[in-house]
C-alpha positions in Angstrom: 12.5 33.7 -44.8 9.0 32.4 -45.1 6.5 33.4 -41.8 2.7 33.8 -41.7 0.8 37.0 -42.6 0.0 39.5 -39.8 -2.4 42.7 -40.2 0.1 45.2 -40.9 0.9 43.1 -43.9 -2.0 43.5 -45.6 -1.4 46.4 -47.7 2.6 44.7 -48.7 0.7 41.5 -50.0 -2.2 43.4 -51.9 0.7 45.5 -53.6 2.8 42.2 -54.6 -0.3 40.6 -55.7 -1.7 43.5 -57.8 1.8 43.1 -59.5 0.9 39.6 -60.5 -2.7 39.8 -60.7 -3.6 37.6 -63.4 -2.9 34.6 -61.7 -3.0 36.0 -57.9 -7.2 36.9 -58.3 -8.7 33.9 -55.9 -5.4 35.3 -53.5 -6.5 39.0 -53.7 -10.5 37.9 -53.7 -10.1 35.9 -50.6 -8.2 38.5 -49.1 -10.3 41.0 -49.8 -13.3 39.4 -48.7 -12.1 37.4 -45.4 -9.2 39.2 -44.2 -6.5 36.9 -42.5 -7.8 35.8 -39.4 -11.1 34.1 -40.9 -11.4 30.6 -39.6 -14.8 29.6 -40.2 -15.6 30.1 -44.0 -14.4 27.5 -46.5 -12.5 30.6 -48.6 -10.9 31.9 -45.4 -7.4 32.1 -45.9 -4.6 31.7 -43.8 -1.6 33.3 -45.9 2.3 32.8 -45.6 4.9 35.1 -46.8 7.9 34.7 -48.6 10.0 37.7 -47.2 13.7 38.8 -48.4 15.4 42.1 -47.8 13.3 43.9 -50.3 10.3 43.0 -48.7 7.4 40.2 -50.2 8.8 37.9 -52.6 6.0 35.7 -52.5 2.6 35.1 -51.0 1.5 31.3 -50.4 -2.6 30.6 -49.1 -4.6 28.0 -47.6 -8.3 28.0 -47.3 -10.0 26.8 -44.4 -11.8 24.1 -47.0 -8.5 22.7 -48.5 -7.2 24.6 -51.7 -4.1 25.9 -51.9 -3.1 29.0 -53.8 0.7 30.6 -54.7 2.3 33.8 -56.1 5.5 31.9 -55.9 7.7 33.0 -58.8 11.0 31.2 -58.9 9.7 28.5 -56.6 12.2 26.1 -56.7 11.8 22.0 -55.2 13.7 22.7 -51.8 11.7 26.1 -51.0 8.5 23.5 -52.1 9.3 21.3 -49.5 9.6 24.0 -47.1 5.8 24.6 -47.6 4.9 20.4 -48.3 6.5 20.4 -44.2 4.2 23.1 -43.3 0.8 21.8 -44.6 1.2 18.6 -42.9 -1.7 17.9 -41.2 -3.6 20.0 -43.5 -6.7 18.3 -45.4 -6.1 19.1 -48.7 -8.7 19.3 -52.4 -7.0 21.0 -54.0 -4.6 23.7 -55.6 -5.0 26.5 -58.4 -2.5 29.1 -59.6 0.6 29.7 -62.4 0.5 26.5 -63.8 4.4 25.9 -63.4 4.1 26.9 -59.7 1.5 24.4 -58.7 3.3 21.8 -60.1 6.4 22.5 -58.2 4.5 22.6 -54.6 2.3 19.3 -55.7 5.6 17.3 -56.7 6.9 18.0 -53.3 3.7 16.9 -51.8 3.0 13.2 -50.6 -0.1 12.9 -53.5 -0.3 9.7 -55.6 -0.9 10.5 -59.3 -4.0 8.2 -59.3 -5.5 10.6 -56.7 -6.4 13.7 -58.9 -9.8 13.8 -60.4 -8.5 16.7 -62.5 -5.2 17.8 -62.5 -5.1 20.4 -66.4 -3.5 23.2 -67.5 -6.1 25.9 -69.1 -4.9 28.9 -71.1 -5.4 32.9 -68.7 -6.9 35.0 -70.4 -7.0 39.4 -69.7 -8.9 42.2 -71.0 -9.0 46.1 -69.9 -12.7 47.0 -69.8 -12.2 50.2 -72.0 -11.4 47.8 -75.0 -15.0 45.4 -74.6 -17.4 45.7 -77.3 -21.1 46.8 -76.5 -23.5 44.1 -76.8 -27.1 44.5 -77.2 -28.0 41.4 -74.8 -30.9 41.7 -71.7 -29.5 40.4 -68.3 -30.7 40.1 -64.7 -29.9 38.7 -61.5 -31.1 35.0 -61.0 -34.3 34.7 -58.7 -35.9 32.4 -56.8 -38.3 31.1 -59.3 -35.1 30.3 -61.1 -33.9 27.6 -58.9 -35.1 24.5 -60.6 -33.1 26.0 -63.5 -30.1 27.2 -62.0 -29.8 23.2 -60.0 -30.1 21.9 -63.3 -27.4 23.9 -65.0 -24.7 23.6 -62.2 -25.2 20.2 -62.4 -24.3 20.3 -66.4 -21.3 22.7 -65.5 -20.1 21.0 -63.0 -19.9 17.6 -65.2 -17.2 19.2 -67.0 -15.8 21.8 -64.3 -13.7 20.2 -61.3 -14.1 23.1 -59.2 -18.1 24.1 -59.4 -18.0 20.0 -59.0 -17.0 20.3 -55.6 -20.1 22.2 -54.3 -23.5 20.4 -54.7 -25.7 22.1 -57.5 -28.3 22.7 -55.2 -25.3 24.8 -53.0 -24.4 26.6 -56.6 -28.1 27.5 -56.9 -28.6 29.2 -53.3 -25.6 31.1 -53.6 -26.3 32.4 -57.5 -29.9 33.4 -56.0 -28.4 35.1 -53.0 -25.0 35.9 -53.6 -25.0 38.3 -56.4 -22.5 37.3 -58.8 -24.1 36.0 -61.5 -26.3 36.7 -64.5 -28.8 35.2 -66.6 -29.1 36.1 -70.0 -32.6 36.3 -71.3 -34.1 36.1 -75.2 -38.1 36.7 -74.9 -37.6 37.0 -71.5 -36.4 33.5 -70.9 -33.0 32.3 -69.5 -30.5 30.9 -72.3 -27.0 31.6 -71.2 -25.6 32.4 -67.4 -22.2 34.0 -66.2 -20.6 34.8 -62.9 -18.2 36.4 -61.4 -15.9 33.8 -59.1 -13.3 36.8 -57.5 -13.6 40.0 -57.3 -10.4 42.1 -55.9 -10.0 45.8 -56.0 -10.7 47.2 -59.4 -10.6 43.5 -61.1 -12.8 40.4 -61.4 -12.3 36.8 -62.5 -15.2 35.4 -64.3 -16.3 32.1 -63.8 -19.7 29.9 -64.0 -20.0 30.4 -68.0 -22.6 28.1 -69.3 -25.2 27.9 -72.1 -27.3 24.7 -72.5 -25.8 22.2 -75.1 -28.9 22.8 -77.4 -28.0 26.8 -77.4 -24.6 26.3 -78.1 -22.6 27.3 -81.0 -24.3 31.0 -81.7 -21.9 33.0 -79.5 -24.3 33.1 -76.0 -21.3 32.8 -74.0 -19.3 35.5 -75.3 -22.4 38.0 -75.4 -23.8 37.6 -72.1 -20.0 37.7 -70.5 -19.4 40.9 -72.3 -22.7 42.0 -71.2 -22.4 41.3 -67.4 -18.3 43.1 -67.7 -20.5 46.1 -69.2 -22.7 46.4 -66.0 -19.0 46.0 -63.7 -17.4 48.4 -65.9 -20.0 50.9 -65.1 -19.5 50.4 -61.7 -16.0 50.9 -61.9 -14.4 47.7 -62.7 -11.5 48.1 -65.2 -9.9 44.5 -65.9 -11.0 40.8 -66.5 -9.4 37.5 -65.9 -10.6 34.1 -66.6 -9.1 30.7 -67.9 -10.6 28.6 -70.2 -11.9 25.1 -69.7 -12.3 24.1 -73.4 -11.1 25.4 -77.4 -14.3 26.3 -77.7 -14.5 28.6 -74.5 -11.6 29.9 -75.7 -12.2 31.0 -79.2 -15.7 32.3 -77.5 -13.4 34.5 -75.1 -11.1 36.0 -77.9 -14.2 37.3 -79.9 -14.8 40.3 -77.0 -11.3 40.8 -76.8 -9.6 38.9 -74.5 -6.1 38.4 -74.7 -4.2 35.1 -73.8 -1.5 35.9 -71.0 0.0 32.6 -69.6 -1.7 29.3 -67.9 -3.2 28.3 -65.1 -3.3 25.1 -63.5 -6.8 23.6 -61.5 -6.2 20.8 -59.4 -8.5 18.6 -57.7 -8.4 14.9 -55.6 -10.9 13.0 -56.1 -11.7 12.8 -52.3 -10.1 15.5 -49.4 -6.2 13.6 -48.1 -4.7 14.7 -45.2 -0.9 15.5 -45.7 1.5 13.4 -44.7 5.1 14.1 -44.7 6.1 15.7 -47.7 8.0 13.2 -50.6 
């Protein structure tokens, strides 16, 4: 049986989710932070659940700005459809999740191939807090003298992230200034290297928003200043990380404090928002 979410839910979901964290963190995050009956913000949620005699089999979310997320496992083409017939009508951008999940629910969906301005598979990465290596790296939070800066390098990232490429860079830098998730990192007291923290549910987060200018690349910035900003989390009683890599070189820069590759994850993107048809 599949029906939508109601408050008394809540604490079945989180459990089912926590159980599948790794690839469940923008479910749990959005959760977390919006609740269920959020209609307003672009990362409210309106969640469906897959329900059998044992309780929550499966958790299936649409935002309010038009990404779809899954903790789906088994999902099969005919329970796919099932969902394709209920997001009709829907304005969809896009989907994330297990990578073998997403591409079940998009094949049922009526998307033309041509449509997708990214459509990849990136390797999940995990890593239990007690295991990170100290760093010796000065951080802080980004500030408004920063802004120039910060527009600039969301611009950069998002030339070569789909997602931050959805949101304006100016957008990116008003909500690093204000939203305190990210961190710069600083040699001589300037700004070489910048992380973030893209969900953050229970006792886990999901970074996101790595970048170090091209000219700075190459010397392990990246790996330091995420290590260093899971340090200041950790302290605060954070105890696991989750990320997915957007290049080899990410990758290898991840592994060097200690992450550990745990599956794939899929990011998919149109190129512009499509309402939904009936499914295919």
């Amino acid at each position: 049986m599949i029906r939508k979410a109601d408050p008394e839910d809540i604490p079945a979901i989180v459990a089912f989710l926590e159980r599948h964290i790794e690839t469940s963190m923008f479910l749990l995050g959005n959760l977390e932070t919006y609740g269920l009956d959020n209609r307003e913000h672009p990362y409210g949620t309106a969640f469906f659940l897959r329900e059998t005699g044992e309780g929550i089999t499966g958790v299936f979310g649409a935002s309010n700005g038009g990404l779809l997320m899954c903790q789906l496992p088994g999902i099969g083409r005919t329970e796919a459809q099932t969902y394709a017939h209920l997001l009709k009508g829907y304005t969809l951008r896009g989907m994330t999740g297990a990578h073998d999940q997403v591409a079940t629910i998009l094949d049922a969906l009526p998307i033309k191939e041509n449509a997708w301005k990214a459509n990849t598979v990136q390797p999940l990465y995990a890593l239990s807090l007690d295991a990170l290596p100290e760093v010796n790296v000065e951080t802080r939070a980004p500030e408004e003298a920063d802004r120039g800066m910060l527009e600039a390098w969301f611009a950069a990232y998002s030339a070569d992230n789909a997602i931050a490429a959805s949101f304006a860079p100016e957008t990116l830098a008003e909500t690093a200034i204000k939203g305190g998730r990210v961190r710069l990192m600083l040699e001589d007291g300037v700004p070489v290297a910048m992380t973030a923290i893209n969900a953050h549910a229970g006792a886990a987060v999901q970074v996101g928003g790595v970048f170090v200018p091209s000219d700075l690349r190459g010397q392990g910035r990246a790996g330091r200043v995420v290590a260093a900003h899971l340090a200041d989390l950790h302290s605060e009683g954070v105890s696991r990380a989750i990320l997915f890599a957007a290049s080899a070189d990410a990758a290898k820069a991840y592994e060097k404090i200690g992450f550990e590759r745990v599956g794939d994850y899929r990011v998919a993107l149109l190129a512009e928002p499509q309402a939904l048809g009936d499914p295919t």
